[in-house]
N, C-alpha and C positions, 0 to 999 in steps of 0.2 A: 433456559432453553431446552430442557429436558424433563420428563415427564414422570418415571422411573425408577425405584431405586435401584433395579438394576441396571438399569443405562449410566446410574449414577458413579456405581462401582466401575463398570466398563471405563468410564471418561479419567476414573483416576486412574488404574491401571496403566491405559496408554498415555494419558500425559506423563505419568512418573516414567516410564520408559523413554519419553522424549527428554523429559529433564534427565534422566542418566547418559542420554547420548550427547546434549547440551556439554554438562559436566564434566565428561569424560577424560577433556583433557584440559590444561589450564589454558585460559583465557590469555591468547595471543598480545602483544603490547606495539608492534608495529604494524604501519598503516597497511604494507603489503601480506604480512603476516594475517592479520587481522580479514583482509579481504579473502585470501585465500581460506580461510577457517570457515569463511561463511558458507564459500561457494561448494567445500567441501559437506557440512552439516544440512546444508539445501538441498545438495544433489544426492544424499544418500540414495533415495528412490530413484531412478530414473521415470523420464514418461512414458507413457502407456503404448504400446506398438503399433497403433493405427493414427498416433499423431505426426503428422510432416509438420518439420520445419524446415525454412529457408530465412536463409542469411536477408538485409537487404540493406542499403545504405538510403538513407530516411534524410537527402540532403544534407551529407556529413554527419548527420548522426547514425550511429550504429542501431541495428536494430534486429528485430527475428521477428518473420511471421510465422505462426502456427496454426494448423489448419485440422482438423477434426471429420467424421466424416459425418456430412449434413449440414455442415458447419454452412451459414449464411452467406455468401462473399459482400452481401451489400451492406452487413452488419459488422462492424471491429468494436472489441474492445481493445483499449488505447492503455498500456498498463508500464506505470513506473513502480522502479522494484524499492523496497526499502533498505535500510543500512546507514542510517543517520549524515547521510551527503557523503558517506568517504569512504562506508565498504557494498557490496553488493552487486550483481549482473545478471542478464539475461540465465547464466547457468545457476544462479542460486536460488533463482524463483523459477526456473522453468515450469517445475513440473505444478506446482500454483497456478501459474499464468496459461499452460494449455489444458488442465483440468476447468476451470475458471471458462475458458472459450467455448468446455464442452457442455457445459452446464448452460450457460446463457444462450448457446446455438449459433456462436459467432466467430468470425475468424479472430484471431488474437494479432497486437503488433506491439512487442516487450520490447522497451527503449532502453540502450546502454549510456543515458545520460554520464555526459565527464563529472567527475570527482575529487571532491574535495581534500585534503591542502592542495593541491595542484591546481584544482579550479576552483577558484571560491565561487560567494554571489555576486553575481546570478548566472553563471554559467550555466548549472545543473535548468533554469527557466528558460532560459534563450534554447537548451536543445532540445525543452517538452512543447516550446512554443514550435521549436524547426519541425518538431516531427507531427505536431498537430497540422500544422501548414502542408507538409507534407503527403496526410491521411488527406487531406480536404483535395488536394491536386490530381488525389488517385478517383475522382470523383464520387467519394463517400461523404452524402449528405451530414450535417452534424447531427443532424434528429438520429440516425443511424450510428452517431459513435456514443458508446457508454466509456468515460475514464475513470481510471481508478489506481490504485497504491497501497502499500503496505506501509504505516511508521513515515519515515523521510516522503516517501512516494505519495501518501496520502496529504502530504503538506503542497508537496509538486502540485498535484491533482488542482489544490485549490486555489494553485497561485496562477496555474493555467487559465481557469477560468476566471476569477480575478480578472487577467491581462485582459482574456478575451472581452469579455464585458465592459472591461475601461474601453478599449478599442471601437464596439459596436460592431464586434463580427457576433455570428451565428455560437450560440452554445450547443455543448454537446449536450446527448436526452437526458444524463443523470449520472452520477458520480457514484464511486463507490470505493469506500476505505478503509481499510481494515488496519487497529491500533494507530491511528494517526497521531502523528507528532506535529501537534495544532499552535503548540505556544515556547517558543526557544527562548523564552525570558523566565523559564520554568518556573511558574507560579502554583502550578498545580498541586491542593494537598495530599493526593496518592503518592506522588515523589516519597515522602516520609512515610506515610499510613500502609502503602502497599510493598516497601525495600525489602525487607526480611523473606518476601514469597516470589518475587518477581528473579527470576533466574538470568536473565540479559539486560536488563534497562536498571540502571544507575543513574541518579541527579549527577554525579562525580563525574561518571561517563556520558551524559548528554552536553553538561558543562564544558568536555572538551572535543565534542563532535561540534557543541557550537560554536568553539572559539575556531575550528578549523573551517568550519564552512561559511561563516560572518563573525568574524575578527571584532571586537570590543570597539571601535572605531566606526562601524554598523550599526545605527539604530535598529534592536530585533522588533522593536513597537513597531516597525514595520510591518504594514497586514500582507505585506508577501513576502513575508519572509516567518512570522506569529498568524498564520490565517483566523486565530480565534479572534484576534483585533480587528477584523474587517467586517468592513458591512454587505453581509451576504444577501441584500436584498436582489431577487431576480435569480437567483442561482438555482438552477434546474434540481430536481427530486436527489437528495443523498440519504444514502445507507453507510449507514456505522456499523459497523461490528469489532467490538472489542473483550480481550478476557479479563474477568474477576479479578484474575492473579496479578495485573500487573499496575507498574507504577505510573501508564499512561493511561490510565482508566480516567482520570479527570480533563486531559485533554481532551480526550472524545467525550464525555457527559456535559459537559460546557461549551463543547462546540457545537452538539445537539440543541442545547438550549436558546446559543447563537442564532442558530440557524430557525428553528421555531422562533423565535422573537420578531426573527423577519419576514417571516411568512413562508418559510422555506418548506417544500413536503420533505419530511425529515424521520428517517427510522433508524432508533438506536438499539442496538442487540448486547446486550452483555451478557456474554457466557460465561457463565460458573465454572470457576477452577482453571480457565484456561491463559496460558500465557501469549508475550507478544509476537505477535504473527504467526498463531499456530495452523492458519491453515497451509500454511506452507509445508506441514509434514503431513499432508491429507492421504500421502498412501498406508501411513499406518496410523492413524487417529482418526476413527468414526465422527468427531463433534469440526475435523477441518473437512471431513466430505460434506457433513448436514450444511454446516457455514458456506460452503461454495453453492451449495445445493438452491438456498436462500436468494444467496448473492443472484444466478444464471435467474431465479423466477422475477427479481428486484431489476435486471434488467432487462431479460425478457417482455415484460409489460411494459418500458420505457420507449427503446429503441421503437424507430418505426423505419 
């Protein structure tokens, strides 16, 4: 995704800076600990000072809309944040999620899906299904909404659509995911080939995000629960973008292929050097601005 050896140099610089902030301290072991570590490492940046947000209750789901100026009101993107079902919030993706709104031209609406051990499945579905329901009541056409997720959020994304389409309601224009966590039966051979580079994602460590969030008692061949198992026939235009670096590079390359097999319009981005969900630290990494940049023109041309 880069052209340059000097953009080259640039992109390690600031990814090593993020992995040093990653690094920094040891990797927390409880689930509240754990959560807070994210929201702290997410929110380094804050957002930008012309963005509003407001709180809003999304039919019992929690929620935030962020608003930008120019921002569309007839246009949302509909965005689940990642954290493998058990850590994650509106404050540890914000500044993601209303950079993201600013780039596509749209208002944004970041979902505080409940979490897992506490909720298992399908809790975390039933509140992306309330707040879609929700988006749809505020009289936003679906052609008009783009969804999208990070990791866990990117699995949301497709088990949303999924539902919808079992159902025979309206899809949304196009989907958009970034490092998706597409297969919880972890089959994928980056688990092994990409561990030694990958700074956050462990087999070890998804192994017990999934036994928290769908308990061994769960079929995960479940394609809403593994979307790389489903048949994504009909499923509106998605965008992948994932980094080199990590060990979910084969969940997104396989679900690209999924999704091509079914006739899906399907763009896969793999960027060089980079780890999981790093457009979340877009205020100091030039390759998460270029990534959002992508993203806003991927739905830009969707939405109507």
């Amino acid at each position: 995704m880069r052209g340059s050896s000097g953009g080259t140099t640039l992109a390690h610089s600031e990814i090593d800076a993020i992995r040093a902030l990653l690094g920094s301290k040891p990797r927390p072991v409880g689930w509240s600990e754990r959560r807070q570590r994210l929201d702290e490492v997410g929110s380094t940046w804050p957002v930008a000072p012309d963005v509003r947000c407001e709180a809003v209750d999304c039919d019992g789901v929690a929620g935030e809309w962020s608003i930008v100026p120019g921002s569309e009101p007839t246009r949302v993107l509909l965005y689940f944040h990642g954290g493998g079902y058990c850590s994650g919030s509106i404050v540890s993706h914000r500044r993601l999620v209303t950079e993201a709104g600013r780039a596509a031209g749209t208002r944004t609406l970041a979902i505080d899906y409940r979490l897992a051990p506490e909720h298992r499945y399908p809790a975390a579905h039933e509140d992306a299904l309330t707040a879609w329901r929700f988006l749809r009541r505020q009289g936003i056409a679906a052609a008009g909404i783009a969804v999208g997720g990070d990791s866990a959020g990117g699995n949301l994304t497709l088990g949303l659509i999924n539902r919808l389409r079992a159902a025979g309601e309206p899809l949304p224009a196009c989907a958009w995911l970034i490092s998706p966590w597409t297969d919880l039966t972890m089959s994928g051979d980056t688990l092994a080939t990409k561990d030694a580079i990958d700074p956050l994602i462990h087999k070890a460590y998804l192994d017990e995000l999934a036994d928290a969030f769908a308990p061994p008692s769960i079929n995960r061949q479940d394609p809403l629960i593994s979307p790389l198992l489903a048949d994504l026939s009909g499923f509106p235009p998605i965008l992948i973008q994932v980094g080199s670096a990590e060990t979910l590079l084969a969940d997104a390359a396989r679900l690209a292929q999924t999704a091509g097999a079914a006739d899906v319009d399907v763009t896969l981005q793999i960027w060089p050097h980079m780890i999981h969900a790093w457009p979340v630290w877009n205020a100091h990494l030039e390759d998460g601005r270029r990534a959002l940049a992508y993203a806003g023109q991927f739905i830009r041309a969707q939405i109507r």
